[in-house]
Structure formats: structure tokens, C-alpha cells
KOLLO-217636 format. One record per residue (C-alpha): residue in three letters; x, y, z. Coordinates in nm, 3 decimals. Layout:
N
 code      px      py      pz
  Ala       X       Y       Z
...
END
This chain:
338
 code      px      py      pz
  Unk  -2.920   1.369   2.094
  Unk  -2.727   1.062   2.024
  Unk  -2.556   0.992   1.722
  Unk  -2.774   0.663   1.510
  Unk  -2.505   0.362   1.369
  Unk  -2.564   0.474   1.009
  Unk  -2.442   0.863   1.028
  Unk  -2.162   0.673   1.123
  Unk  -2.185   0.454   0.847
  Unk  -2.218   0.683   0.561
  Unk  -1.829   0.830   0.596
  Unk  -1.644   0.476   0.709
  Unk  -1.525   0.464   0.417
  Unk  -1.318   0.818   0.389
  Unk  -1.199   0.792   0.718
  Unk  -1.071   0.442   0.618
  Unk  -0.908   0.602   0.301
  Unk  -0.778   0.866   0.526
  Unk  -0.625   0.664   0.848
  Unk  -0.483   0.386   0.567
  Unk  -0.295   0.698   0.398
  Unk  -0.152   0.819   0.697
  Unk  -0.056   0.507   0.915
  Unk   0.027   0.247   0.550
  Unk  -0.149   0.014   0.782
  Unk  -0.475  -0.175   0.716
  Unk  -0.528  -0.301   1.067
  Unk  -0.449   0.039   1.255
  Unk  -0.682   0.227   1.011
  Unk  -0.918  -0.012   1.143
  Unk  -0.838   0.047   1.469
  Unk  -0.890   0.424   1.406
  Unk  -1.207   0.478   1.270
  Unk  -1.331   0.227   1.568
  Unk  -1.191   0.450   1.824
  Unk  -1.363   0.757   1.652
  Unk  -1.716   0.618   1.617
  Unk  -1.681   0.504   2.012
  Unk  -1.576   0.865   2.104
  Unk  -1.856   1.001   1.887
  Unk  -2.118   0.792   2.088
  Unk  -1.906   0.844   2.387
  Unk  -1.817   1.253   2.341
  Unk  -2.022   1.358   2.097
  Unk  -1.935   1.728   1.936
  Unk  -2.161   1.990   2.129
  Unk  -2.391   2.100   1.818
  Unk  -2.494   1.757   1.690
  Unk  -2.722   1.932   1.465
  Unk  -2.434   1.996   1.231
  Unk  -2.284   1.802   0.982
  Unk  -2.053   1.497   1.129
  Unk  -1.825   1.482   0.903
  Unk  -1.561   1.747   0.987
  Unk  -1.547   1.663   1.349
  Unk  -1.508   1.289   1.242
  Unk  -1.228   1.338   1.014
  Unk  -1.073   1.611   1.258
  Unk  -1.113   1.325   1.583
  Unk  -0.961   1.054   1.282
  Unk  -0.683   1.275   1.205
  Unk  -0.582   1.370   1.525
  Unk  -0.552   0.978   1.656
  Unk  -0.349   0.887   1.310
  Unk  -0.112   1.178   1.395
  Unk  -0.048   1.054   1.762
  Unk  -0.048   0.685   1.624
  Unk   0.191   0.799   1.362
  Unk   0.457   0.976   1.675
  Unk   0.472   0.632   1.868
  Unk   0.532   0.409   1.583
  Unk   0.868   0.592   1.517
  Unk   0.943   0.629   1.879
  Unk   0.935   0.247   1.965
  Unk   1.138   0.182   1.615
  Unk   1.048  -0.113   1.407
  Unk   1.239  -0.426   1.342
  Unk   1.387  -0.455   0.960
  Unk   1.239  -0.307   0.660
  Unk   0.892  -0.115   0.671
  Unk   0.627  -0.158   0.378
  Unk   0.284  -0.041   0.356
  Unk   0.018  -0.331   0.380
  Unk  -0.124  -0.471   0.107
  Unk  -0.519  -0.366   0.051
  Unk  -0.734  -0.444  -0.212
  Unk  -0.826  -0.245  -0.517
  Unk  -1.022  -0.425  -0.711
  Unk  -1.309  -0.210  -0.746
  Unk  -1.468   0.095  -0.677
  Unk  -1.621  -0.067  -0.344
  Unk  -1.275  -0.124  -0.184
  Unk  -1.232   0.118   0.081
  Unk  -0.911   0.244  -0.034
  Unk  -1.056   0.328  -0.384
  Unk  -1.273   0.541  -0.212
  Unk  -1.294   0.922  -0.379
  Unk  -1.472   1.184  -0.179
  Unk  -1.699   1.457  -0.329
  Unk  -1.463   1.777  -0.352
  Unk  -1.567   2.090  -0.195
  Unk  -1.613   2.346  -0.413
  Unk  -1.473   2.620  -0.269
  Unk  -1.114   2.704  -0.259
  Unk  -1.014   2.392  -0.414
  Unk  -0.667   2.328  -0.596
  Unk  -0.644   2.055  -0.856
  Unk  -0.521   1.768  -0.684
  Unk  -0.153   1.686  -0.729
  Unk  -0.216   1.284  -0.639
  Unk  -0.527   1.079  -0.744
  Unk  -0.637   0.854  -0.495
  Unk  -0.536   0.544  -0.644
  Unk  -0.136   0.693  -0.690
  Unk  -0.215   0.790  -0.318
  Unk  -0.242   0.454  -0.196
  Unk   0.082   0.322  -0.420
  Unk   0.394   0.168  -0.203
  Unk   0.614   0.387  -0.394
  Unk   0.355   0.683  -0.271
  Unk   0.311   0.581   0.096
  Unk   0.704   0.472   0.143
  Unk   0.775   0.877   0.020
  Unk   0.588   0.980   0.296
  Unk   0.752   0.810   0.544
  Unk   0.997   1.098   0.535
  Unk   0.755   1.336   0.673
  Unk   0.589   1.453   1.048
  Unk   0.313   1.327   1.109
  Unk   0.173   1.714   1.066
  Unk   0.298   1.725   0.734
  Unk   0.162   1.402   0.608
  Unk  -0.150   1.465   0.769
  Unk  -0.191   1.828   0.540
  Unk  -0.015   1.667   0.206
  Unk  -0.271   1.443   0.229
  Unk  -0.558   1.652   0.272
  Unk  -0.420   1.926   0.050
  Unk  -0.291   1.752  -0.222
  Unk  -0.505   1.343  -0.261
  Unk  -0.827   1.488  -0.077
  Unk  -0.873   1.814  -0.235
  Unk  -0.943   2.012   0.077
  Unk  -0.890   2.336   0.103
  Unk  -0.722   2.588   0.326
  Unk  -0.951   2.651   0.574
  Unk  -1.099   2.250   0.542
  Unk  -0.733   2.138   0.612
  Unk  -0.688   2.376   0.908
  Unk  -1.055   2.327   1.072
  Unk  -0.922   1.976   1.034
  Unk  -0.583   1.962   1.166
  Unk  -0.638   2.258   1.422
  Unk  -0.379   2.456   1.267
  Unk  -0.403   2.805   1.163
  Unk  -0.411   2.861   0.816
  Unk  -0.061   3.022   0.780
  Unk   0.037   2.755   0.953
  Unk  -0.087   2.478   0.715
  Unk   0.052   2.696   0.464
  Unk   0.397   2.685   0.575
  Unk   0.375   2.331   0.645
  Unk   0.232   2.189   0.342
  Unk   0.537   2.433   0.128
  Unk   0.763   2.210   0.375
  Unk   0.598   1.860   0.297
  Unk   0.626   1.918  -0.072
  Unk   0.963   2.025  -0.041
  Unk   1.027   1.654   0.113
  Unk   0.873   1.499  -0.166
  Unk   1.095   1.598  -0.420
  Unk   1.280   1.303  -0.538
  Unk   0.914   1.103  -0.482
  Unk   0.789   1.392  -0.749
  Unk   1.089   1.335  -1.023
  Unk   1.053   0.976  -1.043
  Unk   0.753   0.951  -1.016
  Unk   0.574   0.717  -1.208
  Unk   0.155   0.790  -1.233
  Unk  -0.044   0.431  -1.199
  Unk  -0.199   0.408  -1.544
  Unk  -0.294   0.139  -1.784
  Unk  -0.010   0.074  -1.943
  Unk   0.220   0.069  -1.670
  Unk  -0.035  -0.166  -1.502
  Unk  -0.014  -0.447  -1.772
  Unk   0.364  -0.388  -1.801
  Unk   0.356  -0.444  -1.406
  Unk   0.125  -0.780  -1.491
  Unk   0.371  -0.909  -1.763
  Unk   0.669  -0.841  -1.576
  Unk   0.527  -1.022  -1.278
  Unk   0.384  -1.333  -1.474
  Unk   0.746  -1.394  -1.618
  Unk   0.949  -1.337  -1.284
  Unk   0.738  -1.643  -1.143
  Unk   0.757  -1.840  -1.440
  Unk   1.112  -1.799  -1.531
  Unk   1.187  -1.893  -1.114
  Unk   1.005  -2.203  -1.099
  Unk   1.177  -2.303  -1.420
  Unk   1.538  -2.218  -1.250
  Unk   1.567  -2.029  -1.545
  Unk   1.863  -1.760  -1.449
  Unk   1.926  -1.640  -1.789
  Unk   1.571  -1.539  -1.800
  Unk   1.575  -1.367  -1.484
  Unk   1.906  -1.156  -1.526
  Unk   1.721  -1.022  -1.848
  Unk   1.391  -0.954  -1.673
  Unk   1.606  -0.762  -1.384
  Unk   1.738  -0.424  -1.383
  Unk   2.129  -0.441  -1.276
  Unk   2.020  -0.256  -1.025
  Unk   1.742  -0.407  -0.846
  Unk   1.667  -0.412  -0.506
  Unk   1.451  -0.586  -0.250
  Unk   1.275  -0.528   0.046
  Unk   1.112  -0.767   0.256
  Unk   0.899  -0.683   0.589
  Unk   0.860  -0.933   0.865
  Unk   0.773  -0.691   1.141
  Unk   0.951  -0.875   1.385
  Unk   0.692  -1.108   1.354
  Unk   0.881  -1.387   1.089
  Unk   1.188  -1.427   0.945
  Unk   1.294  -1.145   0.642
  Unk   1.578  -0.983   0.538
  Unk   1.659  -0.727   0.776
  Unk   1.824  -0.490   0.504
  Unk   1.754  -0.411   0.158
  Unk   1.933  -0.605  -0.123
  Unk   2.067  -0.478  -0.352
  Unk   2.210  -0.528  -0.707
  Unk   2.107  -0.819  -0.962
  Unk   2.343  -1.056  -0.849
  Unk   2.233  -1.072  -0.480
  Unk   1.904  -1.052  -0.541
  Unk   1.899  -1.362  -0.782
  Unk   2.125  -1.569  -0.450
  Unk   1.825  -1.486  -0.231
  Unk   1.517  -1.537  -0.457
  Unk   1.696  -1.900  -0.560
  Unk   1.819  -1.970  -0.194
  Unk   1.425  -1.913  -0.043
  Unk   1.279  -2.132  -0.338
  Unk   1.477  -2.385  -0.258
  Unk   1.350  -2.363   0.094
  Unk   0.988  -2.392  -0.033
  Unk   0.866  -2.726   0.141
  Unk   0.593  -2.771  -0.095
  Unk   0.455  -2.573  -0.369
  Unk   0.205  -2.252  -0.229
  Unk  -0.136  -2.142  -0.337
  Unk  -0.066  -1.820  -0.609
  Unk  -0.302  -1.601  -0.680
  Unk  -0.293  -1.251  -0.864
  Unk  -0.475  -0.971  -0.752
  Unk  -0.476  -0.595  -0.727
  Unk  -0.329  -0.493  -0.425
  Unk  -0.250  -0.060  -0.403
  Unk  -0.381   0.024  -0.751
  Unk  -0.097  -0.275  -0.900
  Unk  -0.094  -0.631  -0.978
  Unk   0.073  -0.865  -0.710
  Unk   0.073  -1.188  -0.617
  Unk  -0.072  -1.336  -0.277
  Unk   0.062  -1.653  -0.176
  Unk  -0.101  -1.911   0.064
  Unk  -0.029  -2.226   0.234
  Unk   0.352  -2.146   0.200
  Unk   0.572  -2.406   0.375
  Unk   0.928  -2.228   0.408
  Unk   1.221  -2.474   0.622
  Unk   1.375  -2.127   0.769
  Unk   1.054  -1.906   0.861
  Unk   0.707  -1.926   1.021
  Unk   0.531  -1.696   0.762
  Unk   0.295  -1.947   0.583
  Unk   0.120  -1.633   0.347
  Unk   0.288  -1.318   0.188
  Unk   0.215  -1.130  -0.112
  Unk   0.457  -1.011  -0.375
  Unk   0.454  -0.650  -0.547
  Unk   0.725  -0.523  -0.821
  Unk   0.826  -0.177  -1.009
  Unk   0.868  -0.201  -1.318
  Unk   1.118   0.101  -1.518
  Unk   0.994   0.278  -1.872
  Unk   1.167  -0.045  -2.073
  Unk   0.956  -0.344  -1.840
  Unk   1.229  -0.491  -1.643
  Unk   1.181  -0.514  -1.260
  Unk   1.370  -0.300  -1.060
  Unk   1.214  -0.345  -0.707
  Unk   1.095  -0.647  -0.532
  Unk   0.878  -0.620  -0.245
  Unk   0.777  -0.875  -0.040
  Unk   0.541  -0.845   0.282
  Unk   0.568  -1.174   0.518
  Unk   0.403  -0.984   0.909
  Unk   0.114  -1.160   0.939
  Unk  -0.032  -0.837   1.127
  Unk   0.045  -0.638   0.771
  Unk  -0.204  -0.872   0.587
  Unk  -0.534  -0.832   0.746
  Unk  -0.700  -0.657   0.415
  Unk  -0.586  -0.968   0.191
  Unk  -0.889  -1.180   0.252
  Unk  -1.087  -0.890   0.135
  Unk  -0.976  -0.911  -0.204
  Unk  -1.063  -1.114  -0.552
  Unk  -0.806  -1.285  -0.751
  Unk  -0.803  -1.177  -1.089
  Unk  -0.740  -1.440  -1.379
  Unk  -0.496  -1.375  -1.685
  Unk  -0.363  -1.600  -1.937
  Unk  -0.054  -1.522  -1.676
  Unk  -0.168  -1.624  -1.387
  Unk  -0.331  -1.886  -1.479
  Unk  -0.020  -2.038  -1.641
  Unk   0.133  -1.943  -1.288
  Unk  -0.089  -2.138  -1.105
  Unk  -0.092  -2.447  -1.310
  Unk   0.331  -2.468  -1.280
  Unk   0.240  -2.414  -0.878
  Unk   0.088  -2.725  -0.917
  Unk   0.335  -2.904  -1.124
  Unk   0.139  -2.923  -1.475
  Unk   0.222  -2.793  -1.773
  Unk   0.131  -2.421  -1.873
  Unk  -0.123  -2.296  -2.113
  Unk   0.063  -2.020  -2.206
  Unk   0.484  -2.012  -2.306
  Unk   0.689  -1.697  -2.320
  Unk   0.618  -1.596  -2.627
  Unk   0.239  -1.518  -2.549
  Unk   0.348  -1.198  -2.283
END
């Protein structure tokens, strides 16, 4: 019996969540879930009586993993970051939360916001593809044992072994790690608000306070337009480069804040830059315990920001104050109001 459009339907959404999480890529998680519904009306599983779901996420998983093995074997050009994707609400696909099961469960070690973080997705970069694929599921998804092997086609010594192995790896992620919660959101939000006002002013005093000494900054053109091939690093260098690229600004952009992976960030549009082709990027920061910025990431590959369109700007005294200096009027808000 074939398979009808909305069985389909009803679990886009996790296998979204779950492609994103393992590839950090919004178009190839697309690309994913549209190869597994055409296999399920293609190859459907032999008892279609049963429940769809496991043999979805199983066919989903599988296709990540081999995705995953010839990304790093044809390289990538510069520095990787995850692509932006909305968060907005409960109704973006990478907010997603699955019902548990109840049996054999652990207590999740990663909510699924924290799961779909930069800092998050760039720690498990350092891992197989088989031992992202059962951190994942393990530890964000709250499957269990037997759930994660049935899934991964792994015995469940196996996934045992391997998941003792993954968290191993994400040791330094787990001692500096710093949970996504309210407070560190609106720190995030402040901290971003003054970094663009206090650059459109030229104001470099107000920068080197807002800056950790040592900062660093990644930017990702994917080959595709012009970024720093390496990370920069240290105060000093990163204020030459910010200040260098503003000056190369042809005309003021479009800014507009958002939530992009469970943070604020900034999307700009309409960007008009002498020494690149990238005419939209968006613009994410970490903050440390005291507020001050101590990463800068910036993602110009036009095939990383295929989710952006998806999302809805958000409006703060901030960013409004942002926006108005875009456009060469005075703010509504001065320093003294973050």
C-alpha cells in the first residue's frame, strides 16, 4: 500500500531537526528529508502497516552519515560555521522537540535549543559521523539504547562504546559550556546592540572595552565570496579588520535582529562591499560571564543562508536604534539605556 503525502508530513519536522544537527546545514537537511520521502514512495519498508517513523529517521540518518563522510573528504575552503536558522518560535523547525519514549530513557544532557547553538554544532565537528549521529540521538533526542541502535543499525554494545567515545570528545565543549538561557540571551542582545553602535560611530575606545583581549573571529565564505580564510585572533586584529571592511561598505545595509540558533544576531541585506560579492550575511557573537564579546562570527556563503528568509526580525529599543544609524538619523536610544 502506498505511503499518503501527510504520513510524511506529520514527522518533517524531526527529521529536519535531526539532518540540521548532524550536517549544521539548512539546505542539505533539506535535501535529506527530500531524498527520504522519495525513497519512502519509491522503496517503501516491507510492513507498511507499522509505524513510519523509525524507518524514516533510520533512512534520514543513514544519508546524513554518508553526507557527513564526503563533506570532509572533498575539504572545504576557509573557516566552517553552521548556517544560520531561525528560532523564533516554537513553529521553526529547528525548535522542534519530539515526544520522548518512555522506556529506557536517560535525562537528556542537551536541550534542543543548546543543540542547535554554533558553539554546540562547531563541538561536534570533532566527531565521526557515527558518533555524532548516536550523541545526538542519545543525548538532544532522548532515545534510548535499543531506539538509537534500531536507528543507526548498530548493535547495542556497539552504540554503547561509541557514544562513551563521543562524550569523551566533547570534553572541553562540556567545561565551557555555556547553557542558552535568559539571561545570557539579553546579555548576547546588549552586547550585540553596542558592537554595531559603537562601529558606526568609529568609536574604538568603546569597542576595545566591549571586546575581550582575546577575541577571535571567524568568517565563512564557502568558497563562494570573499572571507577571511583563518581565524583572527586577539583584540587588536580584530578591531583592523572590523574597521578596514566598514570602510569598504559602499552604502549603508538593511540590519535587522533576529533569533538565529536559540541567540540574537543580526542579518544584513542589500550590503554593497568594494572587495567581495556577498551582498547578505548575518552576524552572531559569544558573550563571557562579565558581557564582553569574545567571538565574532560572521556567515557571508550565500548557499549557508537559505533558512534566513524564514525568519522574523525582532524589534528592541536596540535594534531599532541600530537601524535608524543604518540609515543615517539620529538614535532613539544612547548608551546609557543598555
Amino acid at each position: 500500500m502506498p505511503v499518503s503525502a501527510q504520513v510524511l508530513e506529520n514527522d518533517r519536522r524531526l527529521l529536519w531537526g535531526l539532518c540540521y544537527r548532524m550536517t549544521g546545514n539548512a539546505a542539505d537537511a533539506d535535501d535529506l528529508v527530500q531524498e527520504t520521502f522519495v525513497r519512502a514512495l519509491q522503496n517503501p519498508p516491507r510492513r507498511t502497516d507499522e509505524p513510519w517513523r523509525p524507518w524514516l529517521v533510520r533512512v534520514a540518518m543513514n544519508l546524513s552519515r554518508d553526507l557527513l563522510r564526503k563533506r570532509r573528504h572533498r575539504g572545504y575552503t576557509g573557516q566552517w560555521l553552521p548556517s544560520p536558522v531561525p528560532t523564533d518560535d516554537i513553529e521553526s523547525p529547528a525548535s522542534y522537540e519530539p515526544v520522548a519514549s518512555p522506556d529506557d530513557s536517560p535525562a537528556t544532557r542537551y536541550d534542543l535549543i543548546e543543540s542547535v547553538s554554533f558553539a554546540f554544532l562547531l563541538a561536534l565537528e570533532v566527531l565521526t559521523p557515527a558518533q555524532r549521529a548516536v550523541l545526538l540521538l542519545r543525548d538532544a533526542f532522548d532515545y534510548s539504547i535499543s531506539e538509537t541502535a534500531s536507528a543507526l543499525d548498530m548493535t547495542e554494545a556497539n552504540v554503547k562504546v561509541t557514544l562513551h567515545r563521543a562524550r569523551q570528545r566533547m570534553r572541553d565543549y562540556d567545561k565551557e559550556r555555556s547553557p542558552i538561557t535568559s539571561t545570557r540571551r539579553e546579555a548576547t542582545r546588549r552586547a550585540l546592540e553596542q558592537f554595531l553602535l559603537y562601529l558606526n560611530a568609529r568609536d574604538v575606545e568603546g569597542l576595545e572595552r566591549l571586546l575581550t583581549e582575546d577575541v577571535i573571529s571567524v568568517s565563512d565564505g564557502g568558497g563562494e565570496v570573499a572571507a577571511a580564510l583563518n581565524v583572527i585572533r586577539g583584540r587588536d586584529k580584530v578591531l583592523r579588520l572590523v574597521l578596514g571592511l566598514l570602510e569598504k561598505i559602499e552604502a549603508a545595509p538593511q540590519a535587522s535582529f533576529h533569533s538565529f540558533n536559540g541567540s540574537p544576531a543580526v542579518l544584513f541585506e542589500d550590503v554593497r562591499f568594494r572587495t567581495s560579492a556577498a551582498t547578505r550575511y548575518t552576524l552572531h557573537i559569544e558573550v563571557d560571564d562579565s558581557g564582553r564579546i569574545r567571538r565574532i562570527d560572521a556567515v557571508l556563503a550565500p548557499g549557508k543562508l537559505t533558512a534566513t528568509g524564514k525568519a522574523h526580525a525582532t524589534t528592541t529599543p536596540g535594534a531599532v536604534a541600530v537601524a535608524e544609524l543604518a540609515e543615517n538619523r539620529n538614535p532613539s536610544v544612547a548608551e546609557g539605556d543598555f
